[in-house]
Each structure stands twice: as structure tokens, then as C-alpha cells.
N, C-alpha and C positions, 0 to 999 in steps of 0.2 A: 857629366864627363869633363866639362868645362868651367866646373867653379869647385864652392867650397862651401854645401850649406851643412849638409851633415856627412857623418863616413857613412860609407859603403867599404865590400868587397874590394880589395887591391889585386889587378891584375897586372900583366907584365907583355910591351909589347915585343917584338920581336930584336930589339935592340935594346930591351932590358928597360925602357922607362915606365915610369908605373901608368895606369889608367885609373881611375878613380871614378862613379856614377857622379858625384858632385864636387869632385878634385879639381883643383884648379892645377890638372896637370901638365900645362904647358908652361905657367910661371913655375912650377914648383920643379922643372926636369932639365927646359932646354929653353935658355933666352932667345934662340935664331925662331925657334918655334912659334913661345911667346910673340915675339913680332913680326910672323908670318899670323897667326893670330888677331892680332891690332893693325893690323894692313887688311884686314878680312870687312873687322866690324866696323871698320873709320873710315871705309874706301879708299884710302891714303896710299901711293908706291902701287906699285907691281905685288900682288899676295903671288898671285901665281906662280910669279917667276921666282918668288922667293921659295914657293912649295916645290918646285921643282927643282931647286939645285939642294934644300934637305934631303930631297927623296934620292936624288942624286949622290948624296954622301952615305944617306942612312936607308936603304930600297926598302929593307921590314920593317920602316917605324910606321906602325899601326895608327898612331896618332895624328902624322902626317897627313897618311893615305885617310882619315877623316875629313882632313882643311882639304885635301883636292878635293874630295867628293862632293862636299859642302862647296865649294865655289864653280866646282862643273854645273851643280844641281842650281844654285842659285842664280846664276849668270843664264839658265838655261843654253850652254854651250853645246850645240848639238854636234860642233865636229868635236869633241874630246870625248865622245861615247868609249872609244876604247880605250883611252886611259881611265873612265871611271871603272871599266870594267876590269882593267888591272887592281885596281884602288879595291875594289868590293871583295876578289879576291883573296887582296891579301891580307883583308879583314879579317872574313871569314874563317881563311886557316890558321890564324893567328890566336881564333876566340873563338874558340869552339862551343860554347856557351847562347842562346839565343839571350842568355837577361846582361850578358856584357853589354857595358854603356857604348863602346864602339860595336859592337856588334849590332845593337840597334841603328845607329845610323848609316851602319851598309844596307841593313834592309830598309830602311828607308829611301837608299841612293837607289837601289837595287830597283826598287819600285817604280822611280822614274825613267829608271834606264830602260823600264817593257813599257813605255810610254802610257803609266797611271800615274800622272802628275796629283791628284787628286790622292790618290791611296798614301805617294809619297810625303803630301801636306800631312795627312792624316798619321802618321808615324814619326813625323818629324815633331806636330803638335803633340804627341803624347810622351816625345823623350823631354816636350819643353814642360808639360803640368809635373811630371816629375821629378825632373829637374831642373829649375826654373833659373840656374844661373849658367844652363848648359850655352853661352851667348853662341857658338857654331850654330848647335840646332833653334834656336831663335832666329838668328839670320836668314835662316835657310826657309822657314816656317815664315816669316816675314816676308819675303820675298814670293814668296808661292803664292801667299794670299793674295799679292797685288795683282800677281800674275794671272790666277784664274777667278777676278773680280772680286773676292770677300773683301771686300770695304768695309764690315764691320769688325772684319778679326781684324783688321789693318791693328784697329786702334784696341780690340776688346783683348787680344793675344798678350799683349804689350803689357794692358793693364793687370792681367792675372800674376804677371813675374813681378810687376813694380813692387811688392811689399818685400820680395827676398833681395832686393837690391839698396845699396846705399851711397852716397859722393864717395865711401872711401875707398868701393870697388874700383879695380880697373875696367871700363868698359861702360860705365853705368853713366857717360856720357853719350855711349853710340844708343843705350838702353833709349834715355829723353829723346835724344832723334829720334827714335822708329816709330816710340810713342808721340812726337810733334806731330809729325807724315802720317799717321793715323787719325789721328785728332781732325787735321784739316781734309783730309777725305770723306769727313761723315761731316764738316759743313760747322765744327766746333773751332773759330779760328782764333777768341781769346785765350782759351784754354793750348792750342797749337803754339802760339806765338809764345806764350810765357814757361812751357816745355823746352823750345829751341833753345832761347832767350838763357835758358837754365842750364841746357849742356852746352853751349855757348862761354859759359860761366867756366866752366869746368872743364873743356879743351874748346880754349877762346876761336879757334879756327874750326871746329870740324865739319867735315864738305855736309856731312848727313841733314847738321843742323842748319848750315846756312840754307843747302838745298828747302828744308823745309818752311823754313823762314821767307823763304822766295816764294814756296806757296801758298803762305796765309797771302803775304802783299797782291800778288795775282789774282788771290780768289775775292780781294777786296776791293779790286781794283786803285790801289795805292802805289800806282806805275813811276811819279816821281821819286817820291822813296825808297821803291825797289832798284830803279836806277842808280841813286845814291847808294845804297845800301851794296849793291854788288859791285859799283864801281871802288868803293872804301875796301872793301877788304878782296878784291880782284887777286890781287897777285899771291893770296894764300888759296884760289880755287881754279887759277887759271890753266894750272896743269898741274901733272902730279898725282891724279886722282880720280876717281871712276865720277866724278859728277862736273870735271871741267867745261865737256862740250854741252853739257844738258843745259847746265850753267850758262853757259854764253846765250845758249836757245831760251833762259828766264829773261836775260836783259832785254835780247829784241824782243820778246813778246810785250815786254813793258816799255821798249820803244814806241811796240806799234799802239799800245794802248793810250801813247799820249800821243799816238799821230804822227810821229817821225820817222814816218819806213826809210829816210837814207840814214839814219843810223841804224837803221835795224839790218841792213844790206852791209854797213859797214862789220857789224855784228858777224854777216855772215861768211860774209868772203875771210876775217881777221881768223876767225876761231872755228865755225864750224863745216864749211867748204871744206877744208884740207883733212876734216878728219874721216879714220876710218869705222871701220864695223857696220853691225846690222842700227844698235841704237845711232850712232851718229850718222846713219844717213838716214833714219827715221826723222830724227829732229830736221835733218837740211829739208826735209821733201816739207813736213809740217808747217818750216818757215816761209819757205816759197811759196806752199799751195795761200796761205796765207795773205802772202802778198796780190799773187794770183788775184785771191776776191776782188783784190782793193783794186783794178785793172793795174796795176803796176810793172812794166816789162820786166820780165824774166826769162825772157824765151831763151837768152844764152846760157844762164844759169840751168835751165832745162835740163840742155841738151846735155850738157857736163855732167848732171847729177844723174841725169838716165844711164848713161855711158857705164858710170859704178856700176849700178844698180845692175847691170847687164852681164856686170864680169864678176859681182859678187855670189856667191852661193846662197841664195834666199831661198830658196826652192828646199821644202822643208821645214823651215824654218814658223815660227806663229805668223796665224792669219793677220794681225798687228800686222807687221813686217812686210807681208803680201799687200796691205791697203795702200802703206806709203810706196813702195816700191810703184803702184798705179797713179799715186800722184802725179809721177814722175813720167811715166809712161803716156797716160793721158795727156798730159799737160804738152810735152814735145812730141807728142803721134808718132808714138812705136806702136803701129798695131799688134804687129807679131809679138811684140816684149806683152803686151797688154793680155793678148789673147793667152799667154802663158801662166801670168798670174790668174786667170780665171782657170786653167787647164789644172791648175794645182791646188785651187779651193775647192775640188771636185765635184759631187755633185749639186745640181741647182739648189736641191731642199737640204737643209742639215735634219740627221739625225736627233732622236728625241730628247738624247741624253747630250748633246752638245751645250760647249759652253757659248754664254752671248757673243766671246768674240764673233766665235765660229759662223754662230746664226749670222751676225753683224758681215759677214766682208765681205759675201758676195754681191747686196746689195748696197753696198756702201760702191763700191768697184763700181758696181753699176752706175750710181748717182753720179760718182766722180768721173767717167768717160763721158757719160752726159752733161754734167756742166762744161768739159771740155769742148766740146763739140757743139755750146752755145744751146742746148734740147734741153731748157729751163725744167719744163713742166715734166721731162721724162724724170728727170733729176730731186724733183720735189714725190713724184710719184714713189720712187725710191725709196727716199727717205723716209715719207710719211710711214712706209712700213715697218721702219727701225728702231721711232723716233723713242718710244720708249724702254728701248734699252742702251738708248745710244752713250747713257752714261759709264757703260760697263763694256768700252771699245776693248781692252788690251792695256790700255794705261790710265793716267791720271787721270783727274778733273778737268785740267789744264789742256791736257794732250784731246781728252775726249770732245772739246768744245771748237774744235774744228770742224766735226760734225753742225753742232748749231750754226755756226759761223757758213757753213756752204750752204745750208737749209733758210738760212737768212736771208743769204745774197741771191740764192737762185728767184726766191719768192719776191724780191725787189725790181728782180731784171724780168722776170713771166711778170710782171703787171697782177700780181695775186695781191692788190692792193689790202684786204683784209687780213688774210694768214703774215703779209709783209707786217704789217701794224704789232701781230699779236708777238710773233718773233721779235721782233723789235723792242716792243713794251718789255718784253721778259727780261733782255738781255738790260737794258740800261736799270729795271730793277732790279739787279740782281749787282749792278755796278754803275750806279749812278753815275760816279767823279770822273768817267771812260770819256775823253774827249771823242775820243773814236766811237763809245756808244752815241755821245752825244752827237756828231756825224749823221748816225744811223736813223736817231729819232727826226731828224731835219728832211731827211730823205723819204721819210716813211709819211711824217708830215703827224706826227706823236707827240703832243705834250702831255708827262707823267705830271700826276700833282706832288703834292708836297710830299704827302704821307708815304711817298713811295723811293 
């Protein structure tokens, strides 16, 4: 629908531009489009608001009413439910046709909007093997996977498009990002970095790639140079863009990896305190809980970040979202906020067919009002339940290793001298050059040898 590898069928949307199954028909009809389009797959500007004042000019461009649907679906924006359902509408009576290339991606939206986020992956993957330069349905396919843990399509999805793609396309820089972020999710971080490295090359700033670039350094523990690295090119990530504040949340984390929590609080208070939504105040909880371990005061910043968390609409929203929101809660003893986030993960046991988050939050919730509350061993009891899927919380590698990081520190302070050792051992091989690993191993009382 979104490129140009072979013809198809030309259809007509309601505003007269054409649709194409592998048309590149946003360059080929409407420039405004086009770059609501590259605002989509670069994270760059406002796409949204840019699809909204198209739609605003042109209400039956069918092509449009795709890029919302695709950024509702991707964003997972649960209050814009009725605008996708505007959107799918005016798909469907536009294209009457199920094999229409837009027609498929209503029923893909469509899918998600009866909450089959799985069925909606599933339909979005198969507009992307047949149309491999469809980059909307890529994106959207992209994003889902992260969303409901496939960490091998991260990187395997990406790989099936790469041969229909070339530098001379438009977009086949955002293509090398999704494929970098893939890469480094399955633990490939040479192969990550020289991806980035490469759409880097080819839109010298773009957020996707630096983002990604942030987490080979992270998962290398290469905190000086990720320092360097995002302070150098800051002012093309710092705003502007859907990966600003995640961004600011890579620097401190690479602050705290070299042991400087007051610029990591600097970190927090400059760039991520003041922002809004569900992800940015995800990252503020992740940062603080964070700090938390290290015994680091934060209780004022607590109380602040609870307060959001209070008057924000999370309820609903992925169990991700409900864990931080209990960092939060926990952390400054709201019990009644606390007892609500568990009121909404509903019942004790997950279903059979649940995803890991799902399994993941109740007893992550649990472990985390337990470390609040100083109940070490209840907290490790928790955990030990999780521990193997604790990779697949809701988010990254990066994001999910808060999890080890609370299972570490709780095993340190219960006097679990042996499980303290073996956590321990794991983490600093896994990142040797961590001063803050190395911290860890002093504490535990761990020398690794060489080979490790």
C-alpha cells in the first residue's frame, strides 16, 4: 500500500487519490501525507497532529484514515478507540473489497480495536510478507511484536523486508533502525550497532537509530560512551520526537552504570520529571525505583510522581504500566492507589492463554510493595516465581532488568548470602566494565575470574 515493488490493482480513495497494494502512494499523491508518513516511521514532529488536520481538510481520504489507524494501533492509544473506529469505517465504505491493500489494514485495526492484539499482529504481518515495502504496516507489525514479547520477530520480521529495500528508498533508514532494536534484543549487539551505525549514515540524526545505538552501549555496559554519545548529538533527540524522554531515561541509566546517581537525578528532574503520558512516567517510576535500590533519597520525588500517576488514566491500560505506576505507589505508601493497581490486574491467577506480561504483574506488584516495606524474603519469594520470564516484562532488555536489579538488592539486604553471590556473579558477567557492577561484587564479597 506503502511502497512500490510491483503494480497491483489501482483504487480510488474517497478524495480521488490513488491506493496501490505496493504504490508508494503517499509520495506519488500528497506531500502533506508523504510527511505525516516520515513523521510516522522516524518518530520525528507530531504525526498525529499532522493526520489530524489532513483529515480535517480531506475527512474521506482513505489513506489517511490508515496513518491514524496505524498510529492508534501502534502507540497502543486506548483513549483514541473512537477515533479508530471512525478510521475503520471509513475504510471499509470506501473499499468495499476485502483484497483492497487499505482494506486490509482496517481489518487489522479492527482486530485490535475487539482487544486481539495478537490476531491484529497477525494481519498486519501478512500485509507486511506481501507487501514488504508496505513501511505503515511494518511499523505497526513492529511495534506489536515488542509489545506482546516476540523478540525474535523484533529482529526476524525486519529481516524478511531487508532484501525489497535499498539507501535509495525513502524510509529505508527507519527500515536499519527497527532492524538495529531487533538485533540487540536477541543479544546480536555487533551486528545492532553496525545497522544503526548505517541508518545513521543515511538520516545522520534519526531518534530510531540513536535510540537503538543507546542499546547496544547499555547492554554492553559501555556507560562512558553512551554518555558521550548522547551528550554529542543531544540537541537533535532532546525534543521533537517520540524517543526524547526514553532518551534522557538511556543517559541516566548510563549515569547510574558509572555510579553518578546526582547526575542521573539531574537527568531526571531536566528532561524527565516534567514530562507527560503513560511511557514517560513509566521511565520516571523505572528511574527512581532505581535509585530506590541504591538507598538514595527520593521520597520527595515519590510523592510527585505518585500524584500523576493518581490523576492519570492508567487503569486499563497494559499491565507494564500498572507495575510502574506501583513503583510509585509503593514507594510513597499510597495504599489505597496500590490496592487499586492490584484491583485492575484482576484475578490472582492469569488465564492460560495470557501473555508473560500479564502472568508477570501481579507478582512483580507484590515483590515491589514488599521491598517497600523492607519484607526482603517476601519480595524474593515473589520474584523467584517470575524469574524466568522476567525477560519478557512489557518492554526492553534495558527496561526489564529492573526486575534483576530488585531481586539482586533484596537478596543483599535478607542476608541470602549465596543466591546474593549468584545474582551478583550473573550481572557483572554479563557487564563486567559496570562500576556499579563492580559495586555489587564488593558487597557480595565475588571475585569473577578473568575468563568471565
Amino acid at each position: 500500500m506503502f511502497s512500490s515493488i510491483r503494480p497491483r490493482a489501482v483504487t480510488s480513495d474517497a478524495g480521488g487519490r490513488s491506493l496501490r497494494g505496493d504504490g508508494n502512494a503517499l509520495a506519488d499523491t500528497d506531500p502533506r501525507a508523504a510527511h505525516a508518513l516520515s513523521l510516522l516511521h522516524t518518530h520525528r514532529g507530531d504525526p498525529a497532529g499532522e493526520v489530524e488536520a489532513l483529515l480535517a481538510a480531506d475527512p474521506g481520504s482513505t489513506l489517511v484514515h490508515c496513518l491514524r489507524a496505524a498510529l492508534i494501533v501502534a502507540a497502543d492509544d486506548d483513549g483514541a478507540r473512537s477515533q479508530l473506529a471512525v478510521s475503520i469505517a471509513a475504510i471499509e465504505a470506501a473499499c468495499p473489497s476485502d483484497d483492497d491493500p487499505a482494506r486490509r489494514h482496517a481489518a487489522a485495526a479492527r482486530a485490535w480495536l475487539a482487544n486481539h492484539a495478537a490476531l491484529a499482529l497477525s494481519r498486519y504481518g501478512d500485509i507486511v510478507v506481501d507487501a514488504p515495502r508496505d513501511i505503515v504496516a511494518l511499523v505497526v507489525a513492529h511495534a506489536l511484536d515488542f509489545r506482546l514479547g516476540r523478540r525474535r520477530m523484533l529482529r526476524d520480521r525486519i529481516a524478511q523486508v531487508l532484501p525489497a529495500w535499498n539507501a535509495a528508498m525513502s524510509g529505508y533508514a527507519s527500515v536499519l533502525a527497527m532492524y538495529a532494536f531487533g538485533l540487540v534484543e536477541n543479544g546480536q549487539y555487533r551486528r545492532a550497532e553496525k545497522a544503526a551505525r548505517r541508518a545513521l549514515a543515511l538520516d545522520r540524526w534519526h531518534p530510531g537509530a540513536i535510540h537503538a545505538l543507546a542499546h547496544v552501549m547499555e547492554m554492553q555496559g559501555r556507560a562512558r560512551e553512551g554518555v558521550a554519545f548522547l551528550d554529542a548529538s543531544e540537541s537533535h533527540w532532546i525534543r521533537g520526537n517520540g524517543f526524547s524522554v526514553h532518551l534522557a531515561w538511556h543517559r541516566a541509566l548510563f549515569h547510574l552504570d558509572a555510579d553518578d546517581p546526582r547526575a542521573a537525578f539531574a537527568a531526571y528532574d531536566a528532561q524527565i520529571a516534567p514530562a507527560d503520558g503513560l511511557p514517560a512516567l513509566a521511565d520516571a517510576s523505572a528511574l527512581l525505583w532505581r535509585l530506590e535500590l541504591r538507598n538514595v533519597d527520593v521520597a520527595t520525588r515519590w510523592r510527585a510522581l505518585a500524584e500523576r500517576w493518581e490523576r492519570h488514566a492508567w487503569r486499563g491500560a497494559r499491565p507494564f504500566y500498572a507495575v510502574h505506576a506501583m513503583m510509585a505507589f509503593a514507594a510513597a505508601g499510597r495504599t489505597a492507589s496500590a490496592r487499586d493497581v492490584f484491583d485492575a490486574l484482576g484475578p490472582t491467577r492469569s488465564p492460560p492463554q495470557a501473555l508473560p506480561e500479564e502472568t508477570l504483574a501481579r507478582p512483580l506488584c507484590e515483590a515491589l510493595v514488599a521491598f517497600a516495606r523492607r519484607d526482603y524474603t517476601t519480595c524474593i519469594e515473589r520474584l523467584r516465581e517470575v524469574r524466568d520470564i522476567a525477560h519478557r516484562c512489557g518492554g526492553s532488555l534495558a527496561q526489564c532488568d529492573v526486575i534483576h536489579l530488585t531481586f539482586t538488592e533484596a537478596a543483599l539486604r535478607a542476608r541470602e548470602a549465596r543466591l546474593a553471590r549468584a545474582l551478583v556473579a550473573e550481572r557483572a558477567a554479563r557487564k563486567p566494565a559496570s562500576r556499579f557492577n563492580q559495586r555489587l561484587l564488593a558487597r557480595a564479597g565475588v571475585v569473577m575470574p578473568a575468563i568471565a
